[in-house]
Structure formats: structure tokens, C-alpha cells
C-alpha positions in Angstrom: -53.7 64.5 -31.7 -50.5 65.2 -33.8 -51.9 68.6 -34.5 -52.9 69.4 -31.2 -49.6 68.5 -29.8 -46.7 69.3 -32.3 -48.5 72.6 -33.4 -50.7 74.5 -30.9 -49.3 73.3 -28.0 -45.7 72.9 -29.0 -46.0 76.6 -29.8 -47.6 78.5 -27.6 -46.8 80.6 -24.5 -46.3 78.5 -21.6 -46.7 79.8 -18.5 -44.8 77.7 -16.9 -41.6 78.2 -19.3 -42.2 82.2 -18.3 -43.7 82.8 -21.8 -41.3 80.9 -23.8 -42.7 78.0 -25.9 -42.0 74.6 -25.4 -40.5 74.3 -29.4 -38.1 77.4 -28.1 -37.6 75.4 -24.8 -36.3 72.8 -26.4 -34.2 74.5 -29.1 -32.5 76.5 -27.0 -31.2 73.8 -24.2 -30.5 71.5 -27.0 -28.2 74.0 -28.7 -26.1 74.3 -24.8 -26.0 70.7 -24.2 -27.1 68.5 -27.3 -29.0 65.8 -27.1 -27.8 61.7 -27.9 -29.6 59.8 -30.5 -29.0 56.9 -32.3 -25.8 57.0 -34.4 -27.3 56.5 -37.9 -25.6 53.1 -38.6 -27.0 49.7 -39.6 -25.2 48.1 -37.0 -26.6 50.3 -34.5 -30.4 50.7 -35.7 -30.3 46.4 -35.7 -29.0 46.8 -32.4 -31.8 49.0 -30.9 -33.9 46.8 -32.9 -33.0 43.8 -31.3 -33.7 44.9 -28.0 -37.6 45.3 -29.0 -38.0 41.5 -30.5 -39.3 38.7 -28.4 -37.1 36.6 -26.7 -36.6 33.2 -25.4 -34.5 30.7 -24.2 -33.6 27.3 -26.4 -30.9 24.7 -26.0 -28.9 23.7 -28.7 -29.0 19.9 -29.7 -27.6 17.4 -31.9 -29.7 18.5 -35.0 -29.4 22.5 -33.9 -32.1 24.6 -32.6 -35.4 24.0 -32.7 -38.1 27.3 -32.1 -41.9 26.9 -33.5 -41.4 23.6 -34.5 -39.0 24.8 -37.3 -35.4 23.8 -37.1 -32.9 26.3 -37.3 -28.7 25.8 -38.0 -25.5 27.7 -37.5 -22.1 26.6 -37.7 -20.8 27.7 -34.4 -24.1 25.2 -33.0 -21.6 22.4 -33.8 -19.6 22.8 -31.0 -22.7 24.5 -28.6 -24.5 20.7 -29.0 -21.3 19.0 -27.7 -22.5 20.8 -24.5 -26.2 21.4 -25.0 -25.2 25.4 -24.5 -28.6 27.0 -23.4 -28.5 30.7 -25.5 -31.3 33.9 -25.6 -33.1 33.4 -28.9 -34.8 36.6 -30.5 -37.1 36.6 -33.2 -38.8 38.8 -35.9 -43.2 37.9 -35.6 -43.3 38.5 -39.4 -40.2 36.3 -40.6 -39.4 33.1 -38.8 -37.0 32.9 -41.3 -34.0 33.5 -39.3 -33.6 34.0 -35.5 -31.0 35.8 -33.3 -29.1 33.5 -31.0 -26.8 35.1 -28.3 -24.9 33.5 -25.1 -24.7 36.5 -23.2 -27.1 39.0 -24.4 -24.7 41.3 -26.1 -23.4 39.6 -29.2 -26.1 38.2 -31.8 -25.3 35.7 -34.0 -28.1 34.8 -37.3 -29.3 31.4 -37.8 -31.4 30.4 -40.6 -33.2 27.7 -41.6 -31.6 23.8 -41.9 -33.9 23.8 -44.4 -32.9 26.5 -47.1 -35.5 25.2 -49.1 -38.2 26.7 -46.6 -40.0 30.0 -47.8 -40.2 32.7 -45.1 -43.1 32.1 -42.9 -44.4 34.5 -40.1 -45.7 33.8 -36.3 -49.4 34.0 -36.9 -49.4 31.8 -40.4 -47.3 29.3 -38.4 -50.1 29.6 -35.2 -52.8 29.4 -37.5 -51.3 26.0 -39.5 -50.4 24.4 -36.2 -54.2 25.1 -34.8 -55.4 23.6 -38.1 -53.3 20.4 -37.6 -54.6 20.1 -33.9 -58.5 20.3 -35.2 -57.4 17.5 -37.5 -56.5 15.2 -34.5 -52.4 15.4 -35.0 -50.7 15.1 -31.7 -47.1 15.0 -33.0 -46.1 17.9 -35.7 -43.4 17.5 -37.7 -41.6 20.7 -39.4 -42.8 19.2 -43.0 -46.2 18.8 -41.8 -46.6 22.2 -40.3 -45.3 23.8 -43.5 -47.5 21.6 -46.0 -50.4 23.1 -43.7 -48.9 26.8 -44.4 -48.6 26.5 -47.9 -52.5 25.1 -48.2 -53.6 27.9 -46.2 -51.7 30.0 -48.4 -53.5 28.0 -51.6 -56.7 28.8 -50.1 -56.2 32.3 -49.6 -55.2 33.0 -53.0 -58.4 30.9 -54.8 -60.6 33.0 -52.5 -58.7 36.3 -53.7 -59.2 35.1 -57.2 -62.9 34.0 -56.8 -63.7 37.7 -55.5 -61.8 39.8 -57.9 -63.7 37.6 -60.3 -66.9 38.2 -59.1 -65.9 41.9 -59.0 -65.0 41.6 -62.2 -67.8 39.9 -63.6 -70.6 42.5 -61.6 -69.1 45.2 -63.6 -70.0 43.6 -66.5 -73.2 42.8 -66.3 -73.8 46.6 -65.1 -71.8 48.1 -68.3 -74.6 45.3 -70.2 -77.6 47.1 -68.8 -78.4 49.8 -71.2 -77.6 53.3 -69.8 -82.0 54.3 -70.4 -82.9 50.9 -68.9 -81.0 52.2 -66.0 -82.3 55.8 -65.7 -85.5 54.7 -66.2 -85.2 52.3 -63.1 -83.6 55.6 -60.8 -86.4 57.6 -61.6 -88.9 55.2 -60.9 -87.5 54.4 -57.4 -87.4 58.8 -56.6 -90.9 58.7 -58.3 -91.9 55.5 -55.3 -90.1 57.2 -52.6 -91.5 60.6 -53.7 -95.1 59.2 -53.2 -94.9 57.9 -50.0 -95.2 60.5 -47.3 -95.4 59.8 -43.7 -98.2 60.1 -42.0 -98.7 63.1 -39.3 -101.5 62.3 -36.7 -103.3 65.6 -35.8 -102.7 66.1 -31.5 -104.4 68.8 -29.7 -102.0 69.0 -26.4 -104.5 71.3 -24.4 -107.2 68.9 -24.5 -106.7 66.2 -21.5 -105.4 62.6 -23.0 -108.3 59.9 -23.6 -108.0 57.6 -21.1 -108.2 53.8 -22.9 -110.2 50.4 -21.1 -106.9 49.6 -20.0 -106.6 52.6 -18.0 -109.8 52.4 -16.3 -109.1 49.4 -14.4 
């Protein structure tokens, strides 16, 4: 698709341009009236970013914010709980680690964790932990309970991560054990099975009429 696009069509005749190619097309009205792009600043390329992450609405409490379960603090939240001030909450899928928090959709402000202690979690780990604590029967889910869950998921990955490379491991051992003969000996044997079985052709003479079984007499 890239190919197709950026170099045959990009670069042929168009008739529609009178000839010209869209690549020339471009280059040439871009060099009378250039065209904007992003400033190349951090600020700016978080900005855009922003715009693109999820978003939701969360009041802030007494304890702070709370968003997946997970508590999250600021300082500024100690005077937005006097009021219970409702703000626009963004968020990254892959880190839950710290949220956006805005009042009017323009300014951002970061909040992290009340927890420092907390590793960085994502969206789906915490799904996946909270939908393992439901199967289990538990109706109310703490923050400590849902990241106990994560990091025994997490466990459990890694052992099974261990347990293959292991078995990898030890499969490529046991083959380097066969002796090289043993195995040539084994290869050839199969090609000498396979070579001796030939299908089976069944002889058809299509100008004689087809026989015509019981079943077809009735």
C-alpha cells in the first residue's frame, strides 16, 4: 500500500493535475504558501498528544481523585475537595501511573499516584486483575487488593515464561544428545517410507458409458 501510494502514484502524470504529478503538485504550492505543522516542541507534541487520550469526568474528594479504583493526588486537589470541583481527567491506556486533570480543557495539570510506592500499571493488566477478583466472588475492591491481583498475574506470567524457555532449552539438548548418524539414518528412512508409497491411479476409459450400480437401478 505504501509503495503503491508514495511511489507510483505519487509520481506519475495525473491527468487531472494537466500532467504534473501529485509529489510536484505538492512541492510547488507548498513552496507559494507553506504549509503549518506542529512546532517541534515538547510542550506542543504533549499537547497534540493530549487531545488523542481518553477522557473522563471525576470529582475531587476528601482523599483526591479516584479513576480505576486507583487513587490519585495533587496538591492543588486540596483546595478542589473543599468544593468537590468536577475536572476532565485524561489518561495514558499503557500507564495508569499518572493522569491529566484539567478544569477547563485547556490547562493540564499531572497527578500521580497517593501511593508512590505503586509500580506503573496499564488499562488492560488493571481490567484483567479486577475481572479475576469478580470470578473470585469480591464485590467491594480495594486499591491494595486490585494491585496484589496485578502483581500475581504478573508472577504467573513470568513462571510460565521461565517454564517454556526451559523447555526450549532443554529440547535442544536432548537433540544435540542424539548422535548426528542416528539422525541421518532416521531422515533417510522416512524419504525411503515416503518414496515407497505411491498413489494409486485407477485406469478410466471416459468413452465407454458409466456402469450403472444396484443403487441406480431402482
Amino acid at each position: 500500500m505504501v509503495l503503491e501510494i508514495a511511489q507510483r502514484y505519487h509520481h506519475n502524470a495525473h491527468r487531472g493535475l494537466r500532467g504534473a504529478t501529485p509529489y510536484s503538485m505538492w512541492a510547488t504550492l507548498g513552496g507559494v504558501t507553506p504549509p503549518r505543522l506542529l512546532p517541534d516542541t515538547a510542550s506542543e507534541a504533549l499537547r497534540f498528544l493530549i487531545q488523542f487520550l481518553p477522557m473522563t469526568y471525576q470529582t475531587v474528594q476528601a482523599d483526591g481523585l479516584t479513576l480505576f479504583y486507583i487513587r490519585y493526588w495533587h496538591p492543588i486537589f486540596t483546595a478542589w475537595r473543599a468544593t468537590k470541583q468536577k475536572v476532565i481527567t485524561r489518561f495514558h491506556p499503557e500507564d495508569l501511573s499518572k493522569i491529566l486533570v484539567s478544569v477547563d480543557g485547556k490547562r493540564y495539570l499531572e497527578a500521580t499516584f497517593a501511593d508512590l510506592r505503586r509500580e506503573r500499571v496499564s488499562l488492560w493488566e488493571q481490567r484483567s486483575a479486577l475481572r479475576h477478583l469478580r470470578a473470585l466472588g469480591q464485590r467491594y475492591v480495594s486499591e491494595a487488593m486490585l494491585f496484589m491481583a496485578v502483581d500475581e498475574q504478573r508472577r504467573i506470567v513470568a513462571r510460565a515464561r521461565t517454564q517454556t524457555s526451559g523447555a526450549s532449552r532443554r529440547g535442544t539438548v536432548l537433540k544435540d544428545l542424539v548422535p548426528r548418524n542416528t539422525r541421518q539414518e532416521s531422515s533417510q528412512i522416512r524419504q525411503g517410507e515416503s518414496a515407497s508409497v505411491k498413489p494409486t491411479e485407477a485406469s478410466v476409459d471416459y468413452s465407454k458409458p458409466a456402469t450403472a450400480y444396484d443403487i441406480e437401478q431402482w
